[in-house]
C-alpha positions in Angstrom: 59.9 119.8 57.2 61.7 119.9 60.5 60.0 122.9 61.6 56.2 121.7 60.8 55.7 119.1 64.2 57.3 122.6 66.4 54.8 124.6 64.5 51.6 122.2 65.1 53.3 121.9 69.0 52.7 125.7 69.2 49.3 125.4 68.7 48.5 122.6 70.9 50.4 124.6 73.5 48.0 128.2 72.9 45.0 125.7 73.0 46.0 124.4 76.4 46.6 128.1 77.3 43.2 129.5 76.0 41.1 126.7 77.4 41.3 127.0 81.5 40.6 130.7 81.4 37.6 130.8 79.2 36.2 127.9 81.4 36.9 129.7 84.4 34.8 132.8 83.3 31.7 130.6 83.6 29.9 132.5 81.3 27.5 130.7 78.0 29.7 132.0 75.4 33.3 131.8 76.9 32.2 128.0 77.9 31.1 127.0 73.8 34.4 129.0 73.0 36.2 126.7 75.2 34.7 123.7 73.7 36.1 124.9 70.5 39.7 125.7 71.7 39.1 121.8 72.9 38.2 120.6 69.8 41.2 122.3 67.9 43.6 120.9 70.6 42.1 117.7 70.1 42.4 118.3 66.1 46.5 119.2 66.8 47.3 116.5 68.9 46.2 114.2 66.0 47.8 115.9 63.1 51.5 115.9 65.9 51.4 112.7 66.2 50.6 112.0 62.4 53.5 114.3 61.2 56.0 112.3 63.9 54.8 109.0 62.2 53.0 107.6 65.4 49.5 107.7 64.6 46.8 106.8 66.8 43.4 105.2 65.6 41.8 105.8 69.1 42.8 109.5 68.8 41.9 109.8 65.2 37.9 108.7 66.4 38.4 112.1 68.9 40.0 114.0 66.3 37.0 113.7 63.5 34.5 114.2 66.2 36.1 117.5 67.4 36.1 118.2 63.8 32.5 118.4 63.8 32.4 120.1 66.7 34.1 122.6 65.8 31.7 124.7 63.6 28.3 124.2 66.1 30.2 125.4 68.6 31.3 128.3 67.6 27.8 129.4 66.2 26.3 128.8 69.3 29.0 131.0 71.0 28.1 134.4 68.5 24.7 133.5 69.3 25.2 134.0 72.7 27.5 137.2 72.1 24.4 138.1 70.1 22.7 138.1 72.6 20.2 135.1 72.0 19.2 132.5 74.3 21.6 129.1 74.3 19.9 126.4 76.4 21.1 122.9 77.0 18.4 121.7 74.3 19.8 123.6 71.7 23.4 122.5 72.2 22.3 118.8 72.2 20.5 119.6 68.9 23.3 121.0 67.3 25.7 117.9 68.5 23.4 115.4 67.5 25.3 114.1 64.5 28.1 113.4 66.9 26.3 110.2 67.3 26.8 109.4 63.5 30.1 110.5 63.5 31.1 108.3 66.2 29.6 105.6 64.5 31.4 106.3 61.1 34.8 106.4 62.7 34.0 103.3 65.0 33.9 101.6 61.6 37.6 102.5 60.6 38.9 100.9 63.8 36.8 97.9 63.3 37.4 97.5 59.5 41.1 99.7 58.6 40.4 98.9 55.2 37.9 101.5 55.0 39.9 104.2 56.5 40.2 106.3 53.8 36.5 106.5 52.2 35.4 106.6 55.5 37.4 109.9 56.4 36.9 111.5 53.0 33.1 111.3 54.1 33.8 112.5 57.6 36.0 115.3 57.0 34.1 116.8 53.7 31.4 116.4 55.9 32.6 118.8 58.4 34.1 121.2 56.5 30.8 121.2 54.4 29.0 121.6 57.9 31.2 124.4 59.0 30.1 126.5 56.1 26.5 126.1 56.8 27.1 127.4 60.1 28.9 130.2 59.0 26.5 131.0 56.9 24.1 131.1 58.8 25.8 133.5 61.0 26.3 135.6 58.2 22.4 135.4 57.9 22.1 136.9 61.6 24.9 139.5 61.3 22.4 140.4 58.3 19.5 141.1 60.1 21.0 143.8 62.2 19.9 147.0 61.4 22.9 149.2 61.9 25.7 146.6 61.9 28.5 147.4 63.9 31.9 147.9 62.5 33.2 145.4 64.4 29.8 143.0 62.8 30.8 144.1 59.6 34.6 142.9 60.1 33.2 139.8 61.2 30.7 139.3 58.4 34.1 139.3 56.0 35.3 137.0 58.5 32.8 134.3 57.9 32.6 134.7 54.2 36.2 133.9 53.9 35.4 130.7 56.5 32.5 129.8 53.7 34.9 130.3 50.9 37.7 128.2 52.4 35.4 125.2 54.3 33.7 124.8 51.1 36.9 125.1 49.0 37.8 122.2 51.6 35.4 120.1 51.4 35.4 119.9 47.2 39.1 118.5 47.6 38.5 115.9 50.3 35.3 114.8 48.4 37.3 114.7 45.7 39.8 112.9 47.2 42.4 115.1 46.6 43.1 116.6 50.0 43.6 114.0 52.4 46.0 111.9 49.7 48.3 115.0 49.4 51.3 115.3 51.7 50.8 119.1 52.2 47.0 118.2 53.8 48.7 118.1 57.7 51.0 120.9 56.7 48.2 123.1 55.8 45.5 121.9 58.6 47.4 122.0 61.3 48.9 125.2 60.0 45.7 127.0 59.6 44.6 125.8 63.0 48.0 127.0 64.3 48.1 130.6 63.0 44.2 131.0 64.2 45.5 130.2 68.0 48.2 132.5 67.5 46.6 135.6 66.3 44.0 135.0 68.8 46.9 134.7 71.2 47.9 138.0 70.3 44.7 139.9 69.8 44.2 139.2 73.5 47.1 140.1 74.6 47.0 143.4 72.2 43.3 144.2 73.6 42.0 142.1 76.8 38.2 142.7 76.4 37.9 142.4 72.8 35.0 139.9 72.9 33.3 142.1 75.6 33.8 145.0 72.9 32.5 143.2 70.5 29.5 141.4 72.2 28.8 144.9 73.2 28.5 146.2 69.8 26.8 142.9 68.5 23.9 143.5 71.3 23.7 147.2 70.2 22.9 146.7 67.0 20.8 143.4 67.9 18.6 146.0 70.2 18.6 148.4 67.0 17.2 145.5 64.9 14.4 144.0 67.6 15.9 141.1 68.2 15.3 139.4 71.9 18.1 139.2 73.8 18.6 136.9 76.7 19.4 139.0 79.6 23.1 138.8 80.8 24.1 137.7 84.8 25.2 141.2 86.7 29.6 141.0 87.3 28.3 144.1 90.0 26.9 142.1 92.6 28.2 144.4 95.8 30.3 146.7 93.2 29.0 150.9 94.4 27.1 152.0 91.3 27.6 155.6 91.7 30.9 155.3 93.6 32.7 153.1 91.1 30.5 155.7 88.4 32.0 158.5 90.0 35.6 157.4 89.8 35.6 156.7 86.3 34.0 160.5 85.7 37.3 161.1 87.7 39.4 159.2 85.1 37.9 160.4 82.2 37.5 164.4 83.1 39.9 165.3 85.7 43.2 163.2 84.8 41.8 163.1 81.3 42.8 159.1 80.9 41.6 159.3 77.1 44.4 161.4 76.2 46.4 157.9 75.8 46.1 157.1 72.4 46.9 153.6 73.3 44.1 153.3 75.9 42.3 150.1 76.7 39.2 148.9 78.2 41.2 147.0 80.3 43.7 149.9 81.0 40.7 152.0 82.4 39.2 149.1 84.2 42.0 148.7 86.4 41.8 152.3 86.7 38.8 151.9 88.3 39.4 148.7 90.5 37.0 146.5 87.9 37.4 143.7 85.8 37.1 144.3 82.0 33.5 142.9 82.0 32.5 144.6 85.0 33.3 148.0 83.7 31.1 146.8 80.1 28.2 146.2 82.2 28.4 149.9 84.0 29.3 151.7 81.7 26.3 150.1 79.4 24.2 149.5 81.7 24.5 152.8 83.6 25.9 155.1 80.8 23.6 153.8 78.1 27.2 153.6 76.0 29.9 151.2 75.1 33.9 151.7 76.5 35.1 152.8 72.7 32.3 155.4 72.2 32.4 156.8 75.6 36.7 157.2 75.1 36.0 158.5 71.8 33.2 161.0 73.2 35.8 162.4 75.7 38.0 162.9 73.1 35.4 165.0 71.3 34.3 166.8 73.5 37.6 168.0 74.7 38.3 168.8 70.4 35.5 170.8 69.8 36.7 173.2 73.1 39.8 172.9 71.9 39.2 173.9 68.2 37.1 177.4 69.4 40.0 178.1 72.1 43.0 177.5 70.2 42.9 178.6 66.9 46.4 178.5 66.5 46.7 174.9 67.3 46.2 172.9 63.9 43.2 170.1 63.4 46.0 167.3 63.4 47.9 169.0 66.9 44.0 169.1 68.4 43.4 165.2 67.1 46.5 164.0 68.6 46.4 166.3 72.1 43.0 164.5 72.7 44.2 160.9 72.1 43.8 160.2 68.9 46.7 158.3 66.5 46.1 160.1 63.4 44.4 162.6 61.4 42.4 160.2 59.7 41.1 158.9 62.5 40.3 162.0 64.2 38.0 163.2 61.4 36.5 160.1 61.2 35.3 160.3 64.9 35.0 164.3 64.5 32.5 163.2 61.8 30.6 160.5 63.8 29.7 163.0 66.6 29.3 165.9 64.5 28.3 165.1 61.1 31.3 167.9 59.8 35.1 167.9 59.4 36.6 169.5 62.4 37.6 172.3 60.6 34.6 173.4 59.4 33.3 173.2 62.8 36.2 175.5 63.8 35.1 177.9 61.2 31.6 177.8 61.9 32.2 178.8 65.6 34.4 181.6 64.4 31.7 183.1 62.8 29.3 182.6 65.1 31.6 184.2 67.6 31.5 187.2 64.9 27.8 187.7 64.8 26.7 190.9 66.8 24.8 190.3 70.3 
C-alpha cells in the first residue's frame, strides 16, 4: 500500500501543527490536550517508520509509553473543561503506571526475544485502560443534570471509544491484532482520521472547545458540581465598552442574521479573542455565544411573525439567520415552548380581543 506511509505522514504532520498552539494557550486543559496530540505524534512516528521497514526499538519504548498516555490525558483535559480542579498531584497519579510501562518495554530492548508477549501485554493494556477512562467520563457526563447537547454528542463519543478500545484490546490479548498486517494500517489510520477531523472542526468553528467547555460548566453548575474557577482573558479589556459594542453588533447591524455566524466571527467583531468574548458574555451576560445568537434571532422572529403576516414561518426563520425550517422551530420551541406559528396565531387573536 503505497499510499498508507503518506497517510500516517499526514498525521504526524496535523500533530506537529496542533501541538505549539494548544501549548501556547497556557491554559490546564489545552496543555493535557497537548500532551495527547504528543503522544499521538509520538504513536505515528513509530507506526512510519514501521510501515517504511526501519524500525526503531528506542522509539518503540516512547511509542508504548505515549500509548498509555494517551487515555489519562485526555480525561484529565474534560475534567478540566468540566470544570474540576487538575492539580499536579493528580496528573502524577494518573501517570504513575508510566513507571511500569517503562520497565516492561526496557525488557524488549534488553531481551528481543520477548518482544512480542511483551507488547501484547503493553498495548491490551492500554487500550483496556483507555476504556476505563472513557468510562469514567461517561460516568461524569452522567451526573449532569441537564446535559448539554453538545455533552450528550460526546457521551456517544466515548461509548463508541469504549466499544472500540475494548474491541482492541480482546484481539491483542488474543494475539490476533498485532500479528496481522492490517494492525499499522488500521492504527495509524484511526489516529490519522482523528487529527484530520479535528483539523477541520477547527478550522470549520475556531472556539469549539470554548463552546463546549461552556456548555459542559453550565450544566456542571445545574448539577452542583464544584468548579475550579477559571483565570480572567479580560485583564485591562473595558467591561461595559467592549459590552456595549457587541449590543452594537447584535442589535443595530444585526450580525446574527448570518446564518453562518461564528463565535469567532463576532469576536473579531468586537476586537476580542474567541475565549475572551466566552468569559464576557458568560460572565457578564449570564449566557453562552450560541444561546445569545440564537436569542437575537428570536427575538427578532417573534416581531417579525406579529408584523408580517404575509411573510411565511420558513421566510421569517431564514431572514433572522437561521439555515432551515427545522432548525428555526426547534429554537422557536426552546424559547417559547410553541411552534412559531401558533405563536403567530395566538398574537393575532390577541390583537382581536376588544380593549
Amino acid at each position: 500500500m503505497t499510499w498508507l506511509p503518506h497517510w500516517i505522514s499526514l498525521g504526524l504532520g496535523l500533530a506537529a501543527l496542533f501541538l505549539l498552539p494548544l501549548w501556547w494557550r497556557q491554559e490546564r486543559w489545552s496543555r493535557l490536550l497537548a500532551g495527547c496530540v504528543l503522544a499521538l505524534g509520538l504513536i505515528q512516528l513509530h507506526l512510519l517508520l514501521t510501515v517504511l521497514g526501519r524500525p526503531s526499538l528506542p522509539l518503540l519504548l516512547l511509542h508504548e509509553l505515549a500509548l498509555y498516555c494517551v487515555a489519562p490525558l485526555l480525561f484529565l483535559c474534560v475534567q478540566s473543561l468540566l470544570g474540576m480542579t487538575v492539580r499536579r498531584k493528580a496528573l502524577a497519579l494518573h501517570l504513575a503506571p508510566l513507571s511500569l510501562v517503562a520497565g516492561l518495554a526496557a525488557l524488549q530492548m534488553a531481551r528481543p526475544e520477548w518482544l512480542l508477549p511483551i507488547e501484547k501485554i503493553l498495548y491490551g493494556a492500554s487500550f483496556a485502560a483507555g476504556s476505563v477512562y472513557a468510562l469514567v467520563v461517561l460516568k461524569h457526563l452522567g451526573q449532569l443534570a441537564q446535559p448539554a447537547s453538545l455533552a450528550r454528542v460526546q457521551a456517544v463519543a466515548m461509548a463508541l471509544i469504549v466499544l472500540a478500545g475494548l474491541s482492541a484490546a480482546l484481539l491483542v490479548f488474543l494475539g490476533i491484532a498485532l500479528e496481522h498486517p492490517g494492525f499499522p494500517l488500521a492504527y495509524g489510520s484511526a489516529i490519522t482520521a482523528l487529527l484530520a477531523g479535528g483539523h477541520l472542526l477547527y478550522q470549520r468553528f475556531p472556539a469549539l472547545v470554548e463552546v463546549v467547555g461552556d456548555e459542559l460548566r453550565e450544566a456542571a453548575e445545574v448539577a452542583g458540581l464544584t468548579l475550579e474557577p477559571r483565570r480572567s482573558q479580560l485583564a485591562g479589556i473595558e467591561i461595559d465598552a467592549k459590552l456595549a459594542e457587541l449590543r452594537q453588533q447584535l442589535e443595530a447591524k444585526h450580525l446574527y442574521r448570518d446564518e453562518d455566524l461564528t463565535a469567532a466571527q463576532l469576536a473579531n467583531a468586537v476586537g476580542l479573542t474567541p475565549h475572551q468574548l466566552s468569559e464576557l458574555v458568560n460572565e457578564h451576560l449570564g449566557i453562552n455565544i450560541p444561546r445569545l445568537i440564537k436569542r437575537h434571532r428570536i427575538d427578532e422572529a417573534r416581531q417579525l411573525l406579529v408584523e408580517k403576516p404575509a411573510l411565511s414561518v420558513l421566510e421569517v426563520g431564514l431572514t433572522v439567520g437561521f439555515s432551515s425550517l427545522s432548525s428555526f422551530y426547534a429554537a422557536f420551541r426552546e424559547f417559547e415552548d410553541m411552534a412559531p406559528g401558533m405563536y403567530r396565531k395566538q398574537a393575532a387573536a390577541r390583537e382581536k380581543l376588544p380593549d
